[in-house]
matplotlib code that plots the C-alpha trace (Angstrom):
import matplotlib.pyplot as plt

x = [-63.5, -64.1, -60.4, -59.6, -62.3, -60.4, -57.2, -59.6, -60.6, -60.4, -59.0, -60.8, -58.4, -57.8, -57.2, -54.4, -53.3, -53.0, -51.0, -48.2, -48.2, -47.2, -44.5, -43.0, -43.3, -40.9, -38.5, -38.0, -37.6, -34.9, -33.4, -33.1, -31.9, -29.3, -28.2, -27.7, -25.8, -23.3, -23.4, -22.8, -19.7, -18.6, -18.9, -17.2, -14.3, -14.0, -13.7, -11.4, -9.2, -9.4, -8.5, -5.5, -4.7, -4.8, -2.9, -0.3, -0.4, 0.1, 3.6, 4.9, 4.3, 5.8, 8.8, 8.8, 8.5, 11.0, 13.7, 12.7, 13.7, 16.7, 17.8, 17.3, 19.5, 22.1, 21.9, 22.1, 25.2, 27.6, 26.5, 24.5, 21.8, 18.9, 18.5, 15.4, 14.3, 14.5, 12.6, 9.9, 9.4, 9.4, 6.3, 4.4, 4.3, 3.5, -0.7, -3.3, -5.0, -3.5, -1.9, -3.1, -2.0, 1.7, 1.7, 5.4, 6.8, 5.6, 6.4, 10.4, 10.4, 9.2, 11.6, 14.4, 13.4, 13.2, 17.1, 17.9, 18.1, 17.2, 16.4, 13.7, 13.1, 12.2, 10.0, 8.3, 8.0, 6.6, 3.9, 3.0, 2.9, 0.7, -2.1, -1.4, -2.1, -5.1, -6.5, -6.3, -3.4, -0.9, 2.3, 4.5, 7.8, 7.4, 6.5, 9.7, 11.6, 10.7, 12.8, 15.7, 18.0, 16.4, 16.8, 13.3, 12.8, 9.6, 7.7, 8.3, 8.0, 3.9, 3.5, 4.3, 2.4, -0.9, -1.1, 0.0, -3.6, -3.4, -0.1, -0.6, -4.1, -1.8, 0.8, 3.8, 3.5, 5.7, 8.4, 8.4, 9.2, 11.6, 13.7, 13.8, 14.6, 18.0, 18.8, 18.2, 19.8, 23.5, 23.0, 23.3, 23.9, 26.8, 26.1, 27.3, 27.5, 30.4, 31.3, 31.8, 29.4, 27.6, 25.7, 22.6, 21.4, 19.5, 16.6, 16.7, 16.9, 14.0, 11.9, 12.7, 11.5, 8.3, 7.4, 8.8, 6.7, 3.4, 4.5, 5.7, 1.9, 1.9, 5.0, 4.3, 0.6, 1.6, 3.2, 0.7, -2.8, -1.6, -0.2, 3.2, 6.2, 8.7, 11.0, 14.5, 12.8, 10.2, 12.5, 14.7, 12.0, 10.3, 13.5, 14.6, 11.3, 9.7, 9.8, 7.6, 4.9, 1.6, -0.6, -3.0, 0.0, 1.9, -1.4, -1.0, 2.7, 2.5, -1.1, 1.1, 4.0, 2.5, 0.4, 3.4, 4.7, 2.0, 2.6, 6.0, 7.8, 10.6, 10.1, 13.1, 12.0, 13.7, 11.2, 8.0, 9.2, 9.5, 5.7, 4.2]
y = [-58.2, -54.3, -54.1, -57.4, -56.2, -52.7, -54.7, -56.7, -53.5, -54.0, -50.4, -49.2, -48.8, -45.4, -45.8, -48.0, -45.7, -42.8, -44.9, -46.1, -42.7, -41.2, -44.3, -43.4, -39.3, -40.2, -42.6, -40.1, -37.5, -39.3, -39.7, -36.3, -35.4, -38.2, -37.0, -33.5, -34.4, -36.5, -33.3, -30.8, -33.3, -33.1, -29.1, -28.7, -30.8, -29.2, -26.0, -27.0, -28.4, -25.3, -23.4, -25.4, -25.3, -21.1, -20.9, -23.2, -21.4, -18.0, -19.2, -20.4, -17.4, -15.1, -17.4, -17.0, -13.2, -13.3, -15.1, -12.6, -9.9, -11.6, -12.5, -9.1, -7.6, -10.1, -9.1, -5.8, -6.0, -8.4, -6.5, -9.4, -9.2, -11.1, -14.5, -15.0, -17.9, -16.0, -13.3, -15.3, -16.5, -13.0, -12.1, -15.2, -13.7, -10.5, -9.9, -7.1, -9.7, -10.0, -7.0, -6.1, -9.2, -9.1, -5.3, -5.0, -7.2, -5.5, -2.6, -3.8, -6.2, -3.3, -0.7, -2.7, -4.5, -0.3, -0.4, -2.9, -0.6, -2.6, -5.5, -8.0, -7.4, -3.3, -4.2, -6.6, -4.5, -1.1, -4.0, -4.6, -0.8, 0.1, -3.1, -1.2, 2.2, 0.7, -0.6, 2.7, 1.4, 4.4, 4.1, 7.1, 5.6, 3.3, 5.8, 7.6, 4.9, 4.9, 7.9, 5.9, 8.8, 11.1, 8.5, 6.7, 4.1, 4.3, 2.6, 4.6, 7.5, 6.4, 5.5, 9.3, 10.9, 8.2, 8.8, 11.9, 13.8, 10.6, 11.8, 15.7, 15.0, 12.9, 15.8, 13.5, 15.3, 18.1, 16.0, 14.3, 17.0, 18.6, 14.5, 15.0, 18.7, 18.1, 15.5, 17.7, 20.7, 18.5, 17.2, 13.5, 11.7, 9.8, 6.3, 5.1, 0.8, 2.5, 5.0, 7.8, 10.4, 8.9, 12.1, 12.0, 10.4, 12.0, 9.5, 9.8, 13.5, 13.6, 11.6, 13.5, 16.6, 15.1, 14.6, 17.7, 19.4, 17.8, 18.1, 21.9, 23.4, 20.9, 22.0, 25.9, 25.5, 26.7, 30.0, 30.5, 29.4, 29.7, 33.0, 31.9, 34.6, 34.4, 32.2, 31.6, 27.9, 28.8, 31.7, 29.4, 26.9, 29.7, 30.8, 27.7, 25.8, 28.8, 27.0, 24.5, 26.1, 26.3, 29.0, 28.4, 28.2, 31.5, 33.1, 32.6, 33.4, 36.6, 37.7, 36.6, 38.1, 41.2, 41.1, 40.7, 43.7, 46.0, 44.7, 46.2, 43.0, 42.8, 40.8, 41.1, 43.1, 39.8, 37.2, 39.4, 39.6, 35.6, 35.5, 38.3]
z = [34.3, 33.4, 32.8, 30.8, 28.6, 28.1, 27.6, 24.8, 23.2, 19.4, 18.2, 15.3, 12.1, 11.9, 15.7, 14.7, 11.7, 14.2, 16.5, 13.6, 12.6, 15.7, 16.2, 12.8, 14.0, 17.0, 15.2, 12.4, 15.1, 16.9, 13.2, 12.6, 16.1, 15.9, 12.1, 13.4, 16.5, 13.7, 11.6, 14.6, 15.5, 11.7, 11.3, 14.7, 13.4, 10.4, 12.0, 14.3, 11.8, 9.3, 12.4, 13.0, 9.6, 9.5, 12.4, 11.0, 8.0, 9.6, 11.3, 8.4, 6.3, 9.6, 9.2, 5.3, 5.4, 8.5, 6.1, 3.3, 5.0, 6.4, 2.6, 1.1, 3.9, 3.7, -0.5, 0.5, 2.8, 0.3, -2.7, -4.1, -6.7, -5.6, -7.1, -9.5, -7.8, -4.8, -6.1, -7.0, -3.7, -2.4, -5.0, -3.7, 0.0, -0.6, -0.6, 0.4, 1.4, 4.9, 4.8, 8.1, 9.4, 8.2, 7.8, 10.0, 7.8, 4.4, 5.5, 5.6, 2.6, 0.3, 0.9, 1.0, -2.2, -3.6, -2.9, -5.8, -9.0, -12.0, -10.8, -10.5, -6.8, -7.3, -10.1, -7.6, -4.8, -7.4, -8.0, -4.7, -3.9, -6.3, -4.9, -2.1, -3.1, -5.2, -2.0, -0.1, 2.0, 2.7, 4.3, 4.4, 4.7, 2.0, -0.4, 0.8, 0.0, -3.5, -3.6, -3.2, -2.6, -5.4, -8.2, -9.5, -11.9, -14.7, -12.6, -9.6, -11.5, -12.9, -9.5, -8.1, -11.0, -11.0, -6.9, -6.8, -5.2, -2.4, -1.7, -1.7, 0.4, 3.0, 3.6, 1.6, -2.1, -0.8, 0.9, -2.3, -4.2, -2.1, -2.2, -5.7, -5.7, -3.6, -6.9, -9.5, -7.6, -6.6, -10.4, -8.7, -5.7, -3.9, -3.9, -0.7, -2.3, -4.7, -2.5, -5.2, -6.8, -8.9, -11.6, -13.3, -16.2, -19.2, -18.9, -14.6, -14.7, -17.4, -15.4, -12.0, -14.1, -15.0, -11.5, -10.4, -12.9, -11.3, -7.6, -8.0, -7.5, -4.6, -2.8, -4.0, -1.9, 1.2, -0.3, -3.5, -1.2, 2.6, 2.9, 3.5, 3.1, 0.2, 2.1, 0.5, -0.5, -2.4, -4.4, -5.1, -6.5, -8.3, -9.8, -11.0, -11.9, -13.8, -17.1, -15.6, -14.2, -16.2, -16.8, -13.8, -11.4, -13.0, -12.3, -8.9, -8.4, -9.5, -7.8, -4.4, -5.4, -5.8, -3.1, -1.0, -2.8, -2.1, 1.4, 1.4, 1.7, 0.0, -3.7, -5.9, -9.6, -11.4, -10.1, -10.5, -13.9, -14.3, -13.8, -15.3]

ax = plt.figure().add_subplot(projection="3d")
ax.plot(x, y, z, "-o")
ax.set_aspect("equal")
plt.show()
């Protein structure tokens, strides 16, 4: 009797408001937990996929760059200018972006596209050096190459002047100067693609000058600021370049050249006289 009357019990209205309210609490719950299991699923997928997709991505840009490479030194070898079309291609690959990713393959493409004088590809690849440069990545050889055997195009040659303090704090600005001091001293270069001496330009030989003139304090360091000796190097350098040397850097020729003297090294009376 006790418990049909409990099973009778007429709940109170807010009873029954409490009870749909905790029914509604759970369904919507469940809801929720059920939404973000779908949602989980979805994101999970997506990343999966976008994964897939970068991967993918990444091979075909290593075979891109791959047959870049390959197509600059097949241009190279017949004696082929790079087709524009090409070349554009070429631009499209190269990125700081990833540069740590594809960094190998940048570091091939660029110096080989330096070999092209007057074309497309060089202007392309000075481009790409510069983002480089601009984004604090230094590679050694591929400045080198630049050099191109001593000759530099203008935009090699605003490259070489605008970096020229990354270079001389990375240990390069004197091997710079020295690539282009060789040029200037020969007067030219043999080109190896014509096989015959090939001398300087006006407009090349004025532009290896400018930089000269910038890189000489650089390269005249280790004998004006670190004690070095008058080796036969730097009186050559001193000897020839003495027209280009500013005020500042005269200054501190001829304070080491006579300290050297008073030494009682030998300094020959000519040069002291260059930079008095």
């Amino acid at each position: 009797m006790e418990h049909q009357q409990k099973r009778n019990k007429v709940l109170t209205p807010e009873q029954k408001a409490a009870l749909i309210a905790a029914g509604e609490s759970k369904r919507e719950e469940r809801a929720k937990k059920k939404l973000q299991g779908e949602q989980n699923k979805e994101i999970t997928s997506l990343r999966k996929k976008a994964e897939a997709e970068r991967k993918e991505a990444l091979i075909e840009k290593k075979k891109n760059l791959a047959w870049a490479i390959f197509y600059l030194n097949s241009c190279s070898y017949t004696g082929n200018k790079p087709e524009k079309s090409e070349v554009e291609k070429i631009k499209n690959l190269l990125s700081v972006t990833d540069y740590h990713v594809h960094r190998d393959d940048y570091c091939k493409i660029v110096p080989l596209g330096m070999d092209f004088e007057g074309e497309k590809i060089k202007e392309v690849c000075c481009q790409f050096l510069r983002e480089q440069l601009e984004n604090n990545i230094f590679e050694p050889f591929t400045i080198i190459s630049t050099l191109s055997g001593g000759y530099i195009s203008a935009k090699v040659c605003e490259i070489l002047l605008d970096f020229k303090d990354m270079f001389a704090a990375h240990e390069i600005g004197k091997h710079i100067f020295i690539k282009l001091d060789e040029t200037i001293k020969e007067d030219g270069q043999f080109d190896v693609k014509r096989r015959k001496f090939v001398p300087l330009k006006k407009e090349k030989k004025e532009r290896l000058i400018k930089v000269i003139k910038a890189y000489l304090p650089i390269y005249l360091k280790r004998f004006t600021d670190s004690g070095y000796e008058l080796r036969e190097e730097f009186q050559d350098a001193l000897i020839r370049y003495s027209n280009l040397a500013s005020k500042e850097l005269k200054e501190k020729i001829s304070a080491r050249l006579h300290e050297l003297e008073n030494d009682g090294k030998d300094v020959p009376k000519g040069l002291i006289a260059l930079y008095e």
